[in-house]
N, CA, C and O atoms as a GROMACS GRO file, in nm:
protein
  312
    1UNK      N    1   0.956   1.382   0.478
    1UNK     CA    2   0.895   1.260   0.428
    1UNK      C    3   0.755   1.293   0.375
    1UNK      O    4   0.677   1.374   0.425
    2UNK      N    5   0.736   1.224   0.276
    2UNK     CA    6   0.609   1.253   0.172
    2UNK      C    7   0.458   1.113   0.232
    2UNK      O    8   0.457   0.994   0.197
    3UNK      N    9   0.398   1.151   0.283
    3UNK     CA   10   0.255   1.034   0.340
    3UNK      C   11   0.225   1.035   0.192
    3UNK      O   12   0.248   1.116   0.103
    4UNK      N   13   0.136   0.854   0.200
    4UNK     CA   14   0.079   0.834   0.067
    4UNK      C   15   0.014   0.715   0.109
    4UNK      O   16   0.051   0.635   0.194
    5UNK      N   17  -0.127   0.715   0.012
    5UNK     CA   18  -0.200   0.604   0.085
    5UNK      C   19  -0.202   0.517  -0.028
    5UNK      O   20  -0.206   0.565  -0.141
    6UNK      N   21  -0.198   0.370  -0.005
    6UNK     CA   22  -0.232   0.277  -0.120
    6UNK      C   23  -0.343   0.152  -0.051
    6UNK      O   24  -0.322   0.064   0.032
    7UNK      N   25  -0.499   0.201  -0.148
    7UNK     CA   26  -0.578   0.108  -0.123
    7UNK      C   27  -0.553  -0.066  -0.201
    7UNK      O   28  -0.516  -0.075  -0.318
    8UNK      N   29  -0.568  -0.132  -0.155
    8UNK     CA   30  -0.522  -0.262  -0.217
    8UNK      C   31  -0.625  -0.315  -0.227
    8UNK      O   32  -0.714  -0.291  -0.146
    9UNK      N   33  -0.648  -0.444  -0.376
    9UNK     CA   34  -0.762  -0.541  -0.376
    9UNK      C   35  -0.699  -0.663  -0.380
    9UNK      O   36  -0.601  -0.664  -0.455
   10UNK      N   37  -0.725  -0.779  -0.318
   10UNK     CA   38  -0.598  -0.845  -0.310
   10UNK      C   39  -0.736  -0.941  -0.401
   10UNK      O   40  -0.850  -0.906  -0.433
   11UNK      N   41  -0.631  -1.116  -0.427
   11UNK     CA   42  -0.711  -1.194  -0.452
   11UNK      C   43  -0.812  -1.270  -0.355
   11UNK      O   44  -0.785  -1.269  -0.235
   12UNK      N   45  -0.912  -1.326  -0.394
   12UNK     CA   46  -1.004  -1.402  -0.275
   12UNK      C   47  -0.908  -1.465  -0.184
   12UNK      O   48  -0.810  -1.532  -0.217
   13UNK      N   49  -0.941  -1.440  -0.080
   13UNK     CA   50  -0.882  -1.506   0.030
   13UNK      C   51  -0.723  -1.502   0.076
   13UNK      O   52  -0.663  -1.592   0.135
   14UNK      N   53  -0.674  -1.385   0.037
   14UNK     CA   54  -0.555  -1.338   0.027
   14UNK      C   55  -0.481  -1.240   0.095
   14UNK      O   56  -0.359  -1.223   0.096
   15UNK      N   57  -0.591  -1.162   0.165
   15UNK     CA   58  -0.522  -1.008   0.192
   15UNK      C   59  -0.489  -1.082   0.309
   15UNK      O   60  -0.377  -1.038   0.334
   16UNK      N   61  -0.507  -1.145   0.374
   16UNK     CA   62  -0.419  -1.137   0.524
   16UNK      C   63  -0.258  -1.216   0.461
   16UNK      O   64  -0.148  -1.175   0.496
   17UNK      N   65  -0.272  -1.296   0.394
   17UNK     CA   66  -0.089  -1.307   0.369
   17UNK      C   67  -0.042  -1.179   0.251
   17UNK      O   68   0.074  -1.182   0.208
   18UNK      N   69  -0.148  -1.057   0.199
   18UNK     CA   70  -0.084  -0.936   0.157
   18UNK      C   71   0.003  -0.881   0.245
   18UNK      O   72   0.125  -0.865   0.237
   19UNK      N   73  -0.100  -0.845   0.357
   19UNK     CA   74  -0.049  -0.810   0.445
   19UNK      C   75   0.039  -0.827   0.518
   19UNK      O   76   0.097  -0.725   0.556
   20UNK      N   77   0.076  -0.931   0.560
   20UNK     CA   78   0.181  -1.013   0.625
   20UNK      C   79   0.316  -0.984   0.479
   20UNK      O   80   0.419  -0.920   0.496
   21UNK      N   81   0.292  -1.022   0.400
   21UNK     CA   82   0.396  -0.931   0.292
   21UNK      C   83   0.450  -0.839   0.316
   21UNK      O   84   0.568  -0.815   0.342
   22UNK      N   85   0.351  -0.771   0.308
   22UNK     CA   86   0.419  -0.604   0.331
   22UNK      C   87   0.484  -0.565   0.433
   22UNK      O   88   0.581  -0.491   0.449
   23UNK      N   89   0.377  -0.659   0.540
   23UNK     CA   90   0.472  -0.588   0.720
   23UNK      C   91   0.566  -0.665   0.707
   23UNK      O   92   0.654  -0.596   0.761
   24UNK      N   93   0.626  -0.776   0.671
   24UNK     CA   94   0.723  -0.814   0.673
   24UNK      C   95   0.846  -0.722   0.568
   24UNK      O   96   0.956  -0.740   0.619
   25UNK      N   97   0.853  -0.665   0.488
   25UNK     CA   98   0.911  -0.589   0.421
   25UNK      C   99   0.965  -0.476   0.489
   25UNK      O  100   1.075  -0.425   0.470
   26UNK      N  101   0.889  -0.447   0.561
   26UNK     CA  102   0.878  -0.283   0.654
   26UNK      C  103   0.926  -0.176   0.582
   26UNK      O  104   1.015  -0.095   0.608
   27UNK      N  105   0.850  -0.190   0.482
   27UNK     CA  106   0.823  -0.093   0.372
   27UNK      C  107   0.677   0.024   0.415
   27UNK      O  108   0.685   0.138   0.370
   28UNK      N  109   0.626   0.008   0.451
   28UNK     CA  110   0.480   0.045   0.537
   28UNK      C  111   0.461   0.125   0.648
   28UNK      O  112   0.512   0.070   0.745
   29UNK      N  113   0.412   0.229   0.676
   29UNK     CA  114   0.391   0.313   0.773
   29UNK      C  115   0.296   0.238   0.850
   29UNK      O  116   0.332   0.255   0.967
   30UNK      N  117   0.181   0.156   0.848
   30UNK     CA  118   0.076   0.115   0.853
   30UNK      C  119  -0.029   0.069   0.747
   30UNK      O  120  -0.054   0.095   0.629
   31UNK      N  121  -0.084  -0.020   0.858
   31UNK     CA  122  -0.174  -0.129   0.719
   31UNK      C  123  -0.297  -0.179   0.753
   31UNK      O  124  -0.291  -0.252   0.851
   32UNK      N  125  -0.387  -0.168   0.714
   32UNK     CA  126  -0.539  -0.185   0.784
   32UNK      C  127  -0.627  -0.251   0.698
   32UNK      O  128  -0.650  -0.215   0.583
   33UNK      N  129  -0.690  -0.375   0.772
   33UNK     CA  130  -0.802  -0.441   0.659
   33UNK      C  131  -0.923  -0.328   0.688
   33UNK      O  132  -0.933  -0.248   0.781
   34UNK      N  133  -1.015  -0.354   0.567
   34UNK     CA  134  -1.103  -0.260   0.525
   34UNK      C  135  -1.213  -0.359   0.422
   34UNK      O  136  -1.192  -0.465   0.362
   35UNK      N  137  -1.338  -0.271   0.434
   35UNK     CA  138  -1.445  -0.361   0.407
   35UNK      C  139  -1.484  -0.236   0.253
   35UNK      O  140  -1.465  -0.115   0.244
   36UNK      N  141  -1.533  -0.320   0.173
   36UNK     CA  142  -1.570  -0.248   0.048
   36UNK      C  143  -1.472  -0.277  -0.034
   36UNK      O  144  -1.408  -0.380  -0.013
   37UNK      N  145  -1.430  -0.161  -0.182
   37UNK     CA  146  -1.433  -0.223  -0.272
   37UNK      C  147  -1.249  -0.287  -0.248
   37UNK      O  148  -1.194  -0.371  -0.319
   38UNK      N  149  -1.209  -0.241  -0.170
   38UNK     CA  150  -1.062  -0.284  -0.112
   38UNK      C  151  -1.051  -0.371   0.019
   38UNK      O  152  -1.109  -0.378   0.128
   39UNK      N  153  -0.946  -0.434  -0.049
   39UNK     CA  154  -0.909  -0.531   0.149
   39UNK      C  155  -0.820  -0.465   0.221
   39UNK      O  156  -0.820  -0.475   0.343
   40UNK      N  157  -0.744  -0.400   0.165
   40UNK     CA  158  -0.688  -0.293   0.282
   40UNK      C  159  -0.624  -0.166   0.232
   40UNK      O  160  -0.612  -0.138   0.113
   41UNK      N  161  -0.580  -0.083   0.343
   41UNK     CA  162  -0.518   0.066   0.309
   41UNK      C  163  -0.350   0.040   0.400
   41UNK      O  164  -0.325  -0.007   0.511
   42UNK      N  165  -0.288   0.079   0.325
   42UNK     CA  166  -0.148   0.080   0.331
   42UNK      C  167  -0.098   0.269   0.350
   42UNK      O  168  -0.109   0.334   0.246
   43UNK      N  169  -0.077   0.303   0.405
   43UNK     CA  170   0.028   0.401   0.465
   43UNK      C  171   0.180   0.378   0.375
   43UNK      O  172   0.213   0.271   0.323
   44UNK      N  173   0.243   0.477   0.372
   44UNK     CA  174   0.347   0.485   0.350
   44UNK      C  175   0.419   0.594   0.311
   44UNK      O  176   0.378   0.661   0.216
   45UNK      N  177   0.560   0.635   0.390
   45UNK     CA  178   0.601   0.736   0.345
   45UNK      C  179   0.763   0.754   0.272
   45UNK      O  180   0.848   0.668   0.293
   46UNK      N  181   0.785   0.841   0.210
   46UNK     CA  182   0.903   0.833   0.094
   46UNK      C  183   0.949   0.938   0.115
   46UNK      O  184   0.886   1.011   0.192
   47UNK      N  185   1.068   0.983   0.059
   47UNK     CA  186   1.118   1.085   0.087
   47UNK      C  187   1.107   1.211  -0.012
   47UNK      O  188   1.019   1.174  -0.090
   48UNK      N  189   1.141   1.317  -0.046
   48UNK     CA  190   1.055   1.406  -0.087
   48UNK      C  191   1.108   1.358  -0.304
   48UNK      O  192   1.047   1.377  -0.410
   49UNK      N  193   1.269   1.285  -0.266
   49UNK     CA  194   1.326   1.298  -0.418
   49UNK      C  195   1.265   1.141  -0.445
   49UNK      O  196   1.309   1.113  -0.557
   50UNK      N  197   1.221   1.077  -0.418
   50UNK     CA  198   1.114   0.936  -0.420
   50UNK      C  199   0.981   0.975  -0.547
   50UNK      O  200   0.895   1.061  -0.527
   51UNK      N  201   0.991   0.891  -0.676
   51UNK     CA  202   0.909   0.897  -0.747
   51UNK      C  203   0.791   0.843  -0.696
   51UNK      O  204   0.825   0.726  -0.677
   52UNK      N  205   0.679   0.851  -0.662
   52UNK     CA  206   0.598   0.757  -0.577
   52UNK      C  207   0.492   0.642  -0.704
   52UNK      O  208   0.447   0.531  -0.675
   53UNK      N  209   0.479   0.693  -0.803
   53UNK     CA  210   0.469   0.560  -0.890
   53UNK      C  211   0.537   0.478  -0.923
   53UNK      O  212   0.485   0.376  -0.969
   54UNK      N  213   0.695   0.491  -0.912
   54UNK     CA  214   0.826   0.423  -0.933
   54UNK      C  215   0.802   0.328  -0.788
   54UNK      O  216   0.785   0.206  -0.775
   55UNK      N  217   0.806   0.426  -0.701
   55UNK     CA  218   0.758   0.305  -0.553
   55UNK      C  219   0.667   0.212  -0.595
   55UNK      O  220   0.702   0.097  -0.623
   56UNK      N  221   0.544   0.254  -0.602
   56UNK     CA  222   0.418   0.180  -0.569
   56UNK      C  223   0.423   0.046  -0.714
   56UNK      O  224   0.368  -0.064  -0.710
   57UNK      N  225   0.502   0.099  -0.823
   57UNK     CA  226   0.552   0.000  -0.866
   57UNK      C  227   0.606  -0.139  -0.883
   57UNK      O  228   0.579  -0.252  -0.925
   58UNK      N  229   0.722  -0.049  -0.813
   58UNK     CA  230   0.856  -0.172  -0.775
   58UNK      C  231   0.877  -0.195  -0.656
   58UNK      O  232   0.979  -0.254  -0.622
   59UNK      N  233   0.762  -0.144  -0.543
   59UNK     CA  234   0.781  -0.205  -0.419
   59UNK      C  235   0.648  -0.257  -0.374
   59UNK      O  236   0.645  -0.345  -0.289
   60UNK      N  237   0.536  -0.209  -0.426
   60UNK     CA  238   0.402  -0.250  -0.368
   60UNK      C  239   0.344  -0.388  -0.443
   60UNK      O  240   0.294  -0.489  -0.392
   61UNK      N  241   0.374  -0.345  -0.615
   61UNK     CA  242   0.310  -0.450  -0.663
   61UNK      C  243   0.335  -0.589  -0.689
   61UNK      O  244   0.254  -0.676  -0.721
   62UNK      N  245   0.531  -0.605  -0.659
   62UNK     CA  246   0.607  -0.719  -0.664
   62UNK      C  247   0.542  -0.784  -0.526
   62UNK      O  248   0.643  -0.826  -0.471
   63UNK      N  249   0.436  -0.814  -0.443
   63UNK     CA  250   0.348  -0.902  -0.400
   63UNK      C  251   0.251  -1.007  -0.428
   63UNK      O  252   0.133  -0.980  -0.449
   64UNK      N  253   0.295  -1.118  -0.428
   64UNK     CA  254   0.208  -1.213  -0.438
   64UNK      C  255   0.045  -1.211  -0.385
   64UNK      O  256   0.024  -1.235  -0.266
   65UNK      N  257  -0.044  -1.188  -0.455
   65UNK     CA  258  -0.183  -1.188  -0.446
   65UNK      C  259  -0.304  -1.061  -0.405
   65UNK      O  260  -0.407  -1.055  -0.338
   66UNK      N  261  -0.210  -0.953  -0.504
   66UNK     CA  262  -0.224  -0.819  -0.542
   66UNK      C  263  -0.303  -0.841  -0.675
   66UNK      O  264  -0.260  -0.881  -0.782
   67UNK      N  265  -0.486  -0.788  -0.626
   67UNK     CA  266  -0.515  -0.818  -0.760
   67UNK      C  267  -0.511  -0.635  -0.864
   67UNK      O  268  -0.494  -0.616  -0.985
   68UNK      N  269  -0.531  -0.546  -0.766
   68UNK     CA  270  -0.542  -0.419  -0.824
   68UNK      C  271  -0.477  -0.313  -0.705
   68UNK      O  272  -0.466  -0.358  -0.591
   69UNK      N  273  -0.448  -0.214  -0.724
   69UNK     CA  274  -0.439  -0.086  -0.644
   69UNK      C  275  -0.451   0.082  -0.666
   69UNK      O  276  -0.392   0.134  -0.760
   70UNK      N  277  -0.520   0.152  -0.587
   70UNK     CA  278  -0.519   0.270  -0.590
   70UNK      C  279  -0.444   0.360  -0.489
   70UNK      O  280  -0.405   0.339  -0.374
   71UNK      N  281  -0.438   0.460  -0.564
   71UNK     CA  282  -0.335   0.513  -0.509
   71UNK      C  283  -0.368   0.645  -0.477
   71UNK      O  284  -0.403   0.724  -0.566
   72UNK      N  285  -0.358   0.690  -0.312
   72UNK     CA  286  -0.368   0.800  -0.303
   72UNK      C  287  -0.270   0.908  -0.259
   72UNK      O  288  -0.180   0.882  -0.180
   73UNK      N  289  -0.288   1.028  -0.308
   73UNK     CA  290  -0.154   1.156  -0.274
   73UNK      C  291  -0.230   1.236  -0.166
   73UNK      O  292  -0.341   1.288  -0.174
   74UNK      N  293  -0.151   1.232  -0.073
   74UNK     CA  294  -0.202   1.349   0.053
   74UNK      C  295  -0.109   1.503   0.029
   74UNK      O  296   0.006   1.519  -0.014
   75UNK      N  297  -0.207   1.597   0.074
   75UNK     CA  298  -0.126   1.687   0.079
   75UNK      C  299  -0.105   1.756   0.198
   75UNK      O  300   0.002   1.817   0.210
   76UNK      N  301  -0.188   1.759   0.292
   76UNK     CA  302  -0.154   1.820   0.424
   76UNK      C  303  -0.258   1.773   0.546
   76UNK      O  304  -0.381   1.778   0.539
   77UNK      N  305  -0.156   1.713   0.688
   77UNK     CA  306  -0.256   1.650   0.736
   77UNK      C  307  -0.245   1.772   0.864
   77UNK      O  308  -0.150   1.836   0.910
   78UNK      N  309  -0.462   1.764   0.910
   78UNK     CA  310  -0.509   1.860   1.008
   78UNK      C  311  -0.501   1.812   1.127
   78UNK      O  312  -0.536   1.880   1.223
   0.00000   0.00000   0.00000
């Protein structure tokens, strides 16, 4: 399985029913509010033949009150 992080900006007053989105999906490794230019960081892992922009696509952004996201690639955790 491939880790991958996706920072989220949701709309004003929104990220806690983002969130509740997503964990309800159980699409998500883990999901954490966060202060700055994002409301939260999303975990998630795919499998190695998993396009991960095809994911973060068609599984992250079909959420209601997703205003932006970044996306990060891990490569080895210490």
């Amino acid at each position: 399985m491939i880790p991958f992080f996706v920072q989220i900006k949701c709309h004003l007053g929104r990220a806690y029913e983002v969130a509740d989105q997503i964990a309800n999906a159980e699409i998500a490794s883990e999901i954490y509010s966060t202060a700055g230019d994002y409301d939260l960081l999303v975990k998630f892992y795919v499998d190695s033949q998993t396009e991960i922009g095809h994911f973060v696509n068609e599984q992250v952004h079909r959420f209601e009150g997703i205003r932006d996201t970044y996306t990060i690639i891990t490569f080895k955790a210490f």
